[in-house]
FILUMSE-953559 format. One record per residue (C-alpha): residue number from 0; residue in three letters; x negated, y, z. Coordinates in steps of 0.001 Angstrom, whole numbers, padded with zeros to 6 digits. Each point is the difference from the previous one (the first is absolute). Layout:
BEGIN
resi,resn,X,Y,Z
NUM,ALA,X,Y,Z
...
//
This chain:
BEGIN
resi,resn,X,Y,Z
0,UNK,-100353,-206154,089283
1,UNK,002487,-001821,001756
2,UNK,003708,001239,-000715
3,UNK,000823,000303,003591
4,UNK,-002753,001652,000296
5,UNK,000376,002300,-003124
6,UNK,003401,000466,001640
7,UNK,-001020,001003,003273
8,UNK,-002582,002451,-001409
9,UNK,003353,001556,-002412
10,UNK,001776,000206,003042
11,UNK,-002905,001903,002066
12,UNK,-000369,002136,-002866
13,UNK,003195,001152,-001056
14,UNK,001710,000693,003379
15,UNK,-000968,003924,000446
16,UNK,002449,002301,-002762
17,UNK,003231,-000897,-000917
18,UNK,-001019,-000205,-004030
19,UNK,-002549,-002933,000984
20,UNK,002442,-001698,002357
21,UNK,002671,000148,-003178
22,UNK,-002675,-001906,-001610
23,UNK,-000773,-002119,002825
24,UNK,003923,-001423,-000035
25,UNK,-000246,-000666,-003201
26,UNK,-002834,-002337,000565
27,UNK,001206,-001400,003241
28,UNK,003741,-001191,-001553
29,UNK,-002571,-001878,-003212
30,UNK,-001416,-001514,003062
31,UNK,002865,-001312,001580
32,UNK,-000065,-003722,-000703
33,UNK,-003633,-000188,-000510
34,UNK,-000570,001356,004042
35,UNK,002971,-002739,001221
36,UNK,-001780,-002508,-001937
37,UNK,-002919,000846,002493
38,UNK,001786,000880,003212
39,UNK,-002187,-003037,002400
40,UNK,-003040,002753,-001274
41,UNK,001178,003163,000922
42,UNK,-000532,000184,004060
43,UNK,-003590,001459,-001011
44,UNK,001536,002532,-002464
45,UNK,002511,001453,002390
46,UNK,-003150,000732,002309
47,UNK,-001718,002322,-002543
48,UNK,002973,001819,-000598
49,UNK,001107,003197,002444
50,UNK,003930,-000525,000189
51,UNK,000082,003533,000595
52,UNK,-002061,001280,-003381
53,UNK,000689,-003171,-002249
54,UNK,003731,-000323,001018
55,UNK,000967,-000769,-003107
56,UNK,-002483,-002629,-001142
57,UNK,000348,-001286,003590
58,UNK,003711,-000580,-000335
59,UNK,-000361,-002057,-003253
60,UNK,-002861,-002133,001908
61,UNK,001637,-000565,003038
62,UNK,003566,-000978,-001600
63,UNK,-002071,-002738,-002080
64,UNK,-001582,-001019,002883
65,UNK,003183,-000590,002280
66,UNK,001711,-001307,-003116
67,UNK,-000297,-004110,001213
68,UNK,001454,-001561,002781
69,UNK,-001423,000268,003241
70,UNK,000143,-001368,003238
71,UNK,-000134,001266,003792
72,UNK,-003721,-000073,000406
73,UNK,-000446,001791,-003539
74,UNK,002614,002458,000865
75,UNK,-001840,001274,003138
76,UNK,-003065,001168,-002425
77,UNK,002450,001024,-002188
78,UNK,002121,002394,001776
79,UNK,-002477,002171,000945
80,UNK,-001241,000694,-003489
81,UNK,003247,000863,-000865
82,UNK,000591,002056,003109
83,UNK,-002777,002268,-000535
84,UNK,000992,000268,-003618
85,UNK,003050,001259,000861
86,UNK,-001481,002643,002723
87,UNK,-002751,001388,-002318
88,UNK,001006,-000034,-003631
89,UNK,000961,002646,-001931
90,UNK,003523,000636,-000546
91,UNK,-000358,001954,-003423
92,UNK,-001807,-002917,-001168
93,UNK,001936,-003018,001130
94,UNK,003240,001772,-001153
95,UNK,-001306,-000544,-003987
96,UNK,000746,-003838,001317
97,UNK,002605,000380,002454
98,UNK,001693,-003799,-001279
99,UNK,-003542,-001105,001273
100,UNK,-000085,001532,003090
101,UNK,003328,-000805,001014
102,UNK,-001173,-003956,-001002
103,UNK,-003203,000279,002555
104,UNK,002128,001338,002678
105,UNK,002933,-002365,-000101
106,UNK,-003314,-002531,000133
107,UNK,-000976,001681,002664
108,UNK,003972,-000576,001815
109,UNK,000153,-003699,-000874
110,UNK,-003989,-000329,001445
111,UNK,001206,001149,003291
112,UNK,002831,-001514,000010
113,UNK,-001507,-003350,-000300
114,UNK,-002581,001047,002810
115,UNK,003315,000511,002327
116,UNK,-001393,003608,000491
117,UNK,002773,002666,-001647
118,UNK,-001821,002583,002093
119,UNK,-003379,000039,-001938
120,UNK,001970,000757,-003536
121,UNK,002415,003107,001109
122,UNK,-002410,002444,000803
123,UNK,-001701,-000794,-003526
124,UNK,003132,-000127,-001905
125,UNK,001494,003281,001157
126,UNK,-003362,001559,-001151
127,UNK,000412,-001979,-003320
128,UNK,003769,001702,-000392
129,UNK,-001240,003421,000833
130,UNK,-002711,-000079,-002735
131,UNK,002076,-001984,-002551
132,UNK,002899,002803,000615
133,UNK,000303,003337,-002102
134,UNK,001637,001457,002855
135,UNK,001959,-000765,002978
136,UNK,003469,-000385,-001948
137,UNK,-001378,-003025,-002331
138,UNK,000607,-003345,001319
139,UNK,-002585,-002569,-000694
140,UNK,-000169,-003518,-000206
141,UNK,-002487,-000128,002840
142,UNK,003027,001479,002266
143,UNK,001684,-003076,000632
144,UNK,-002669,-001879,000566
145,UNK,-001414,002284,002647
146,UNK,003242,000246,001785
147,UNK,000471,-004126,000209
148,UNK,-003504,000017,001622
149,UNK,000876,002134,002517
150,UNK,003398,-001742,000597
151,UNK,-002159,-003146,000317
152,UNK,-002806,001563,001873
153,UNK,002814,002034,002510
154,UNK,-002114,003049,-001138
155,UNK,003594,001801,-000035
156,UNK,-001049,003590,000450
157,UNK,-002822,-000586,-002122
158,UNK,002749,-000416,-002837
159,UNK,002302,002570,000838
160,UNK,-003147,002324,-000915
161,UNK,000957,-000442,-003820
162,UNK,003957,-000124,000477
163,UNK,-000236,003740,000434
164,UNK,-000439,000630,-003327
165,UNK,003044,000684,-002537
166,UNK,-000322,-002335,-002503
167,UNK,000977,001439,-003935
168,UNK,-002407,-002262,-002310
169,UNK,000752,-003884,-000249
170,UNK,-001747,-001879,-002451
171,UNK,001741,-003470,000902
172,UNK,003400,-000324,000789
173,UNK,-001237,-003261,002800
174,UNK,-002817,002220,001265
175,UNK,002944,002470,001227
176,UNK,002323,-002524,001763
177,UNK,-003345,-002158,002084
178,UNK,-001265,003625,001031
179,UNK,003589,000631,001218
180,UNK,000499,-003046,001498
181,UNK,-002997,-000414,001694
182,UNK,-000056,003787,001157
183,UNK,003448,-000784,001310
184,UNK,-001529,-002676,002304
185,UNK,-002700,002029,000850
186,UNK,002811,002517,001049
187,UNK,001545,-002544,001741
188,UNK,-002835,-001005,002179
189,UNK,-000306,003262,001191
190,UNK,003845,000802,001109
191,UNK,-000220,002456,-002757
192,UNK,003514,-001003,-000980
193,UNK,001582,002473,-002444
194,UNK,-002840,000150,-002083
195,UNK,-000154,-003622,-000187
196,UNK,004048,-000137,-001181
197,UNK,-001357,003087,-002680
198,UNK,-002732,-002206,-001365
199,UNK,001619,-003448,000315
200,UNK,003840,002190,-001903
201,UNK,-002806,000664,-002864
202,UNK,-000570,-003911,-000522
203,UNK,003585,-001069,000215
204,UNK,001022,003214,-002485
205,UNK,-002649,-000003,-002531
206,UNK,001163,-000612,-003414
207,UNK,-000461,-003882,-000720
208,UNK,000964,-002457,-002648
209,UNK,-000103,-002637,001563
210,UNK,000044,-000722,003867
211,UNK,-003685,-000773,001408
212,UNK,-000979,-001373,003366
213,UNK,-001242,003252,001140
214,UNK,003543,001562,-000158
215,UNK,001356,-002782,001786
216,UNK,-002340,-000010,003077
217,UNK,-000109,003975,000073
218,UNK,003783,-000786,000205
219,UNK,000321,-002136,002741
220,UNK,-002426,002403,002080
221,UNK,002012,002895,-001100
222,UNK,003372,-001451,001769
223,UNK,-001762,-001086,002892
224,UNK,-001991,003762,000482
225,UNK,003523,001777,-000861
226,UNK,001415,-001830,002941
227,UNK,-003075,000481,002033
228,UNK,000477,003807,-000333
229,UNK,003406,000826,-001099
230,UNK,001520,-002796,001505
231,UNK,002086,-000561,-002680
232,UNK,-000740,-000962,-004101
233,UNK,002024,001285,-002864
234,UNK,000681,-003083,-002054
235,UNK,000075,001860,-003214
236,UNK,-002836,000841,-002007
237,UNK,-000226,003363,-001288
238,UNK,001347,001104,-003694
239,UNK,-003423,000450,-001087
240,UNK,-001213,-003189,001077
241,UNK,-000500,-002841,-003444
242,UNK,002910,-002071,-001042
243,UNK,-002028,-002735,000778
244,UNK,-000773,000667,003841
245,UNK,003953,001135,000466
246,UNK,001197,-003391,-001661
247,UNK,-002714,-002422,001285
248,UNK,-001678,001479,003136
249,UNK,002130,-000870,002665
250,UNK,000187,-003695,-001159
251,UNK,-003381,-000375,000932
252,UNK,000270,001701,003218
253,UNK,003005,-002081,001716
254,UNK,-000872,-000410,003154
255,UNK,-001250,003466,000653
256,UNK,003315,001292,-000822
257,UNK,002154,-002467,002303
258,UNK,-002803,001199,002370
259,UNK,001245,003592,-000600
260,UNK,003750,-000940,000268
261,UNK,-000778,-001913,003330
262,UNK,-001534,003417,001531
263,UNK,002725,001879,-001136
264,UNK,002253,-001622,002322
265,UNK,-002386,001160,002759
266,UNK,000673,-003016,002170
267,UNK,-003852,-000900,001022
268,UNK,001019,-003539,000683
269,UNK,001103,-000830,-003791
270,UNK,-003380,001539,-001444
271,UNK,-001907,-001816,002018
272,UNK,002011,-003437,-000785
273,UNK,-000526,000937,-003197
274,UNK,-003623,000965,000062
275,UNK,-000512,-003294,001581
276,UNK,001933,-001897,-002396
277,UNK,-002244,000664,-003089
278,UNK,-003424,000884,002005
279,UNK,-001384,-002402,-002526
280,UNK,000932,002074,-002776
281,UNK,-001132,003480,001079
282,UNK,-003149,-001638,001282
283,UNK,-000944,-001544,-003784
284,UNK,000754,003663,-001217
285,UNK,-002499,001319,002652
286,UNK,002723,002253,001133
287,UNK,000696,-001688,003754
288,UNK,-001757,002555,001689
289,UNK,001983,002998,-001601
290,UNK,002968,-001818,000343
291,UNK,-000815,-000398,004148
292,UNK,-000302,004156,-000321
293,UNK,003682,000516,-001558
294,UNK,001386,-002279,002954
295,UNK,-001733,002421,002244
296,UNK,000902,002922,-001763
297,UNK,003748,-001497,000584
298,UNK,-000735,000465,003822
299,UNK,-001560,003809,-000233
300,UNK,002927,000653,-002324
301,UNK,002678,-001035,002460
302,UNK,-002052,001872,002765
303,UNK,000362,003254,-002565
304,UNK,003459,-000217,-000371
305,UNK,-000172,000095,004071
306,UNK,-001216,003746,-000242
307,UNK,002736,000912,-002062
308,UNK,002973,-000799,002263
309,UNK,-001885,000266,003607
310,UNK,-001819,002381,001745
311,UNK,-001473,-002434,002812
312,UNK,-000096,-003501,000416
313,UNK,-001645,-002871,002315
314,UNK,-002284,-002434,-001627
315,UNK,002246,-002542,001198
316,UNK,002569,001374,-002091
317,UNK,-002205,000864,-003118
318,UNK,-001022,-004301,000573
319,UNK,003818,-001211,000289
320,UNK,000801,002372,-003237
321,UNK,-002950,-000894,-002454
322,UNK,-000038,-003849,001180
323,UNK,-003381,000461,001545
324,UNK,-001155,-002884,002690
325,UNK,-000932,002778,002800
326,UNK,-000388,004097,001028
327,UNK,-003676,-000428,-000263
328,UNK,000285,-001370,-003615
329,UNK,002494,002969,-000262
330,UNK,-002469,002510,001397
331,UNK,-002816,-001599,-002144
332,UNK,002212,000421,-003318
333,UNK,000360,003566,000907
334,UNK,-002797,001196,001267
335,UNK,-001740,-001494,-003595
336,UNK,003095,002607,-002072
337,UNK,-000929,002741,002148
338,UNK,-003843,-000420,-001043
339,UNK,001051,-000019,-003845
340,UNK,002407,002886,000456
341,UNK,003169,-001923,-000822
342,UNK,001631,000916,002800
343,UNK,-000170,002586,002425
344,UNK,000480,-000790,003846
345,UNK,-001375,-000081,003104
346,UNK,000035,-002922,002548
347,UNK,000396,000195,003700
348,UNK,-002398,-002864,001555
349,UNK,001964,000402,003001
350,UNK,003430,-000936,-000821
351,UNK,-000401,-001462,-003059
352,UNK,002188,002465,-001678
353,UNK,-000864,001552,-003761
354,UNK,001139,003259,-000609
355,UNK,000139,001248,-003940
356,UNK,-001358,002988,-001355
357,UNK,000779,002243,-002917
358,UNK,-003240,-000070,-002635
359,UNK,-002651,002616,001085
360,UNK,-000839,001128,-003289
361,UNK,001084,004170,-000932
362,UNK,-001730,-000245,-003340
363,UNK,-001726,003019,000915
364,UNK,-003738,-000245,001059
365,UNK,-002702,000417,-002731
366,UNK,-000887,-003544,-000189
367,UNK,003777,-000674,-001044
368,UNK,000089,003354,-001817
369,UNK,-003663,-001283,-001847
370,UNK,001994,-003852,-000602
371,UNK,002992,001600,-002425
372,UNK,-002536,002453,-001903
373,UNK,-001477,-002849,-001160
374,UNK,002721,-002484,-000464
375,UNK,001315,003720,-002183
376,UNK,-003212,000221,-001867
377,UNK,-000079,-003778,-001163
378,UNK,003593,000320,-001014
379,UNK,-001139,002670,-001827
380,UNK,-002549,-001767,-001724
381,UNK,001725,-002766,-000759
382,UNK,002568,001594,-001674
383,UNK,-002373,002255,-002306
384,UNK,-001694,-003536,-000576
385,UNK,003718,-001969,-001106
386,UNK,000632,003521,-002333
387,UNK,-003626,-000634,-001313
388,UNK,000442,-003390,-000971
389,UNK,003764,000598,-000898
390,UNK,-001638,002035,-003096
391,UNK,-002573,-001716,-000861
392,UNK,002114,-003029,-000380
393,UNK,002833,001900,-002192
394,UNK,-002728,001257,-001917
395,UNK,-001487,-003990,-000619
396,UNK,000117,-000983,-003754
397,UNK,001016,-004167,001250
398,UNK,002797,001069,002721
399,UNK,001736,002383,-002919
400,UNK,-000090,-002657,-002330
401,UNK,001673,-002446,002391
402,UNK,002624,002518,000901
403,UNK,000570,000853,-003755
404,UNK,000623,-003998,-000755
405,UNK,002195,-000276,003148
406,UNK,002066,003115,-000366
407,UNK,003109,-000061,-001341
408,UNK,-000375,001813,-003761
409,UNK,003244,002218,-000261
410,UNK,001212,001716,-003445
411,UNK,001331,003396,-000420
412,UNK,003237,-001088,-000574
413,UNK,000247,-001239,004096
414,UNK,-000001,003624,000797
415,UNK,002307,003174,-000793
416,UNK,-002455,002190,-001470
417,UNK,001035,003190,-000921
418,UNK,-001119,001036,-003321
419,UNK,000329,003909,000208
420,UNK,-001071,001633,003089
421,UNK,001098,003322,001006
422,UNK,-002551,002253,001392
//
């Protein structure tokens, strides 16, 4: 008999109990080089095999066969395969190769990406992450890679879907800081602002050696968000941040911080002189669009600092006061903070005056009531979680051995130690 065939016929045969798929991986990793070897022959094998039943032997097939290079018109047969894979297979099976799996489906990223279609690959990858994952806290290698889809594909709430999740479990430090980054942007695209400072602060604090290019650009967005929503950026990193990101960081990141100074003067005409002055800069970083959103937020800031000294006011006035060109642009600017709740006011059509209101909210109906139970209840969680994991790494034989060489050994003789005690 063939060995393909003999292969195929192990693989059909040995795909029911767990005992006989034990065996089966044994014969499948002897097989390895010997199935590569033959990967132009294998389209016919993957057609006899059920992805969902053989997932195993499937997995080993279809990473030999998607091994090679390929081009366009071999990736649109390709995909597919791999799509369906990905859908049906078994996730107790393909998690005795999860290196494999995670290979096929970062195929099945760069396949799509050469066909210009992000879209086809997200859907398939978040499935991928959910199966590969032991549960919702462990961060996979496929997480990245399904969030830079999306950010590619604009598929932005389709992303948020796995941002939810509380991450505890990192296998690779870079796996941590793309998912971050990328789930920042994805925040980012949706106005979701805060959270995208929280996920972006975890890139530019994580402990690092040396400074990476993820840090940096998660950097430069992180300034330009802070002044987006805060309207102002702390320009010191936090104690906990690396040595390297509080010595380096900001060298990198030059620009964005003269960008910061200039809005802290909040004259509108020297940000946008010096917005316009390095345009070609911000627009190489792919940043010129969030940087056109903090010179806006520089108008709706002014405009809220408005509220706080006056109860009415014409649009004329609120126009002459925030440098705007007209009323109506006036009118425009606040009709748009009203909609997103950053101010509260009313406008009379009539004669153009605005009159400010107090906020609305008594933080007492059940939907608010409902809102700080659970923000209570996660808090909750999260601290039993950080008192979990505090033990468990006190009780860890490698972290007690590196505090025992680093801690300073003392002697008796350091101390005045009684020698009698009196009870």
């Amino acid at each position: 008999m063939d060995p393909l065939e003999a292969l195929v016929a192990q693989i059909q045969g040995l795909s029911s109990t767990p005992g006989d798929i034990a065996r089966l991986h044994i014969i499948l990793k002897q097989a390895d080089d010997s199935l590569r070897a033959e990967s132009t022959r294998l389209s016919p094998v993957l057609g006899q095999l059920a992805p969902s039943e053989h997932s195993l032997g499937f997995l080993y097939v279809l990473d030999a066969f998607t091994s090679g290079q390929i081009s366009k018109q071999q990736a649109e047969t390709s995909v597919p395969i791999i799509t369906g894979f990905i859908n049906a297979c078994n996730a107790e099976q393909i998690r005795l190769a999860p290196e494999k799996f995670v290979l096929v489906c970062k195929r099945l990223k760069d396949q799509v990406m050469m066909l210009e279609a992000p879209i086809r690959g997200a859907g398939p990858l978040l499935t991928a992450a959910r199966k590969l994952q032991l549960s919702t806290e462990h961060l996979t290698p496929l997480h990245s890679d399904f969030l830079m889809l999306c950010v590619l594909a604009k598929c932005y709430k389709t992303g948020l879907s796995i941002l939810e999740d509380d991450i505890f479990e990192v296998d690779q430090p870079r796996d941590l800081f793309l998912y971050c980054y990328y789930g920042g942007m994805i925040c980012i695209g949706l106005k979701r602002f805060q959270k995208a400072l929280d996920l972006l602060h975890n890139v530019v604090t994580a402990p690092m050696s040396t400074l990476n290019a993820i840090a940096v650009e998660a950097y430069k967005k992180y300034i330009l968000v802070s002044l987006i929503h805060h309207g102002q950026l702390s320009t010191s990193l936090p104690k906990y941040a690396s040595s390297v990101a509080q010595r380096s960081l900001k060298n990198f990141c030059q620009p964005y911080i003269e960008l910061a100074s200039s809005y802290g003067t909040e004259k509108i005409a020297e940000l946008e002189a010096y917005v316009q002055t390095n345009t070609e800069k911000f627009e190489n970083d792919n940043n010129l669009g969030l940087v056109k959103q903090v010179v806006l937020s520089m108008y709706k800031r002014n405009i809220q600092r408005l509220t706080q000294t006056y109860l009415t006011l014409s649009l004329q006035d609120i126009a002459n006061t925030v440098q705007l060109n007209s009323p109506k642009e006036a009118e425009m600017h606040v009709l748009q903070m009203i909609q997103d709740g950053e101010i509260y006011a009313t406008i009379n059509q009539r004669d153009g005056m605005v009159r400010f209101l107090e906020d609305p909210e008594q933080y007492k109906t059940c939907e608010m009531i409902e809102n700080i139970d659970s923000s209570i209840q996660r808090i909750m969680a999260l601290s039993r979680k950080l008192s979990a994991m505090d033990e468990q790494i006190s009780c860890d034989q490698l972290y007690l051995s590196k505090v025992g060489r680093e801690r300073q050994r003392y002697d008796f003789d350091d101390f005045d130690v009684p020698t009698k005690f009196n009870i």
